[in-house]
C-alpha positions as CSV (number, residue, x, y, z in Angstrom):
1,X,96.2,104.7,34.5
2,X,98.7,107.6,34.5
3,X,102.0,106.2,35.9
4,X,102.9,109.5,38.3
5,X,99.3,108.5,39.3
6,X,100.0,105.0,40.0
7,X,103.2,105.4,41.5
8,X,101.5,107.4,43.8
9,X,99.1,105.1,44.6
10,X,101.8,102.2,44.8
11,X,103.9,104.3,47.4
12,X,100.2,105.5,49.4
13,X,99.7,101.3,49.1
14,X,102.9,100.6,50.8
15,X,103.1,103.4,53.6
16,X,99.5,102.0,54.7
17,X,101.2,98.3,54.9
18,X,103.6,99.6,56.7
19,X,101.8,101.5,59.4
20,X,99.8,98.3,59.9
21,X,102.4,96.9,60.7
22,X,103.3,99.7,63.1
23,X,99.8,99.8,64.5
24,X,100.1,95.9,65.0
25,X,103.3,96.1,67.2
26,X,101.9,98.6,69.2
27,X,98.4,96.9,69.8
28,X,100.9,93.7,70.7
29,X,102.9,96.2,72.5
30,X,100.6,97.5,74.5
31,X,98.5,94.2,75.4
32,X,102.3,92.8,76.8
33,X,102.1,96.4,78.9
34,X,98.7,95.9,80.0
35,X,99.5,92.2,81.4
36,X,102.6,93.6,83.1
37,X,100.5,96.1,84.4
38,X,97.9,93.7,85.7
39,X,100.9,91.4,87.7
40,X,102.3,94.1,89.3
41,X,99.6,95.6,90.2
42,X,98.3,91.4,91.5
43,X,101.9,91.4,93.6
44,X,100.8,94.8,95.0
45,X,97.7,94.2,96.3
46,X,99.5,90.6,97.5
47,X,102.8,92.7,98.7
48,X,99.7,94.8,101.2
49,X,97.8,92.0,102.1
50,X,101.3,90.1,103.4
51,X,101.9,93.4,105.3
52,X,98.9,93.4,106.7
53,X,98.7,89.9,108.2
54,X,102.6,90.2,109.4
55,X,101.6,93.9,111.3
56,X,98.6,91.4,113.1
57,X,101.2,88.6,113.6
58,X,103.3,91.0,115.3
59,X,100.9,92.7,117.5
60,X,100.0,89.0,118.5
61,X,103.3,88.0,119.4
62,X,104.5,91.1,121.6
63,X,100.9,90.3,123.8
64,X,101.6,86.4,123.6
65,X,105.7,87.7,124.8
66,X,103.7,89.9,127.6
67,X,101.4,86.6,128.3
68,X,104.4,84.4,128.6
69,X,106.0,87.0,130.6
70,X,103.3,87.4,133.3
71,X,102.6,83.4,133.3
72,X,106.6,83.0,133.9
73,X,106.5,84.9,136.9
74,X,103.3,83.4,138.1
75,X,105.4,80.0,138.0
76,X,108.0,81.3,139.9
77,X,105.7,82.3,142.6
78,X,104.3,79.2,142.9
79,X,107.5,77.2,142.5
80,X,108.8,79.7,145.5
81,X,105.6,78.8,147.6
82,X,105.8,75.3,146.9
83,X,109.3,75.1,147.9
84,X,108.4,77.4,151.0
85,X,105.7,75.0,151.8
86,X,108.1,72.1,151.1
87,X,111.0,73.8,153.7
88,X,107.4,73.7,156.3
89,X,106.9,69.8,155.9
90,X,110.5,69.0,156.3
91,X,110.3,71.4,159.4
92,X,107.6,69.8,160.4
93,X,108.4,66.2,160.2
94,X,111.8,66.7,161.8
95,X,110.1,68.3,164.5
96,X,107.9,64.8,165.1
97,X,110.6,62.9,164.8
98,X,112.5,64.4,167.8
């Protein structure tokens, strides 16, 4: 073979080796891009879903705060009753024992 030719050949031979390489590190490349990818978008969707349960958590605990609210003055009603009631008894009981 003619050695122009076959240096031609030989240097055709060795820029296909190399841009296998190339191509290689890019398929590897773009596989470790593609896995990134997938994880972020994975904590995303996580990252929403966590949002979402802490927006219900907090719609739940201002009406459990507005429950606790209502049933703490309901208590002190009662508490002022029974005490009113209890001032009664005493009244009345001092009254029987005269």
């Amino acid at each position: 073979m003619n050695p122009i030719i076959k240096s031609y050949i030989d240097n055709i031979e060795d820029r296909l080796h190399s841009l296998e390489s190339v191509l290689a590190d890019q398929k590897e490349e773009i596989t470790h891009q593609a896995a990134a990818h997938e994880r972020l978008l994975q904590q995303y969707w996580s990252r929403g879903k966590e949002l979402g349960v802490m927006q219900h958590s907090a719609e739940e605990i201002t009406e459990i705060q507005e429950e606790n609210e209502r049933l703490n003055a309901a208590r002190e009603e009662l508490l002022e009753r029974t005490n009113r009631v209890l001032g009664y008894t005493k009244a009345l009981t001092e009254e029987f024992r005269q």
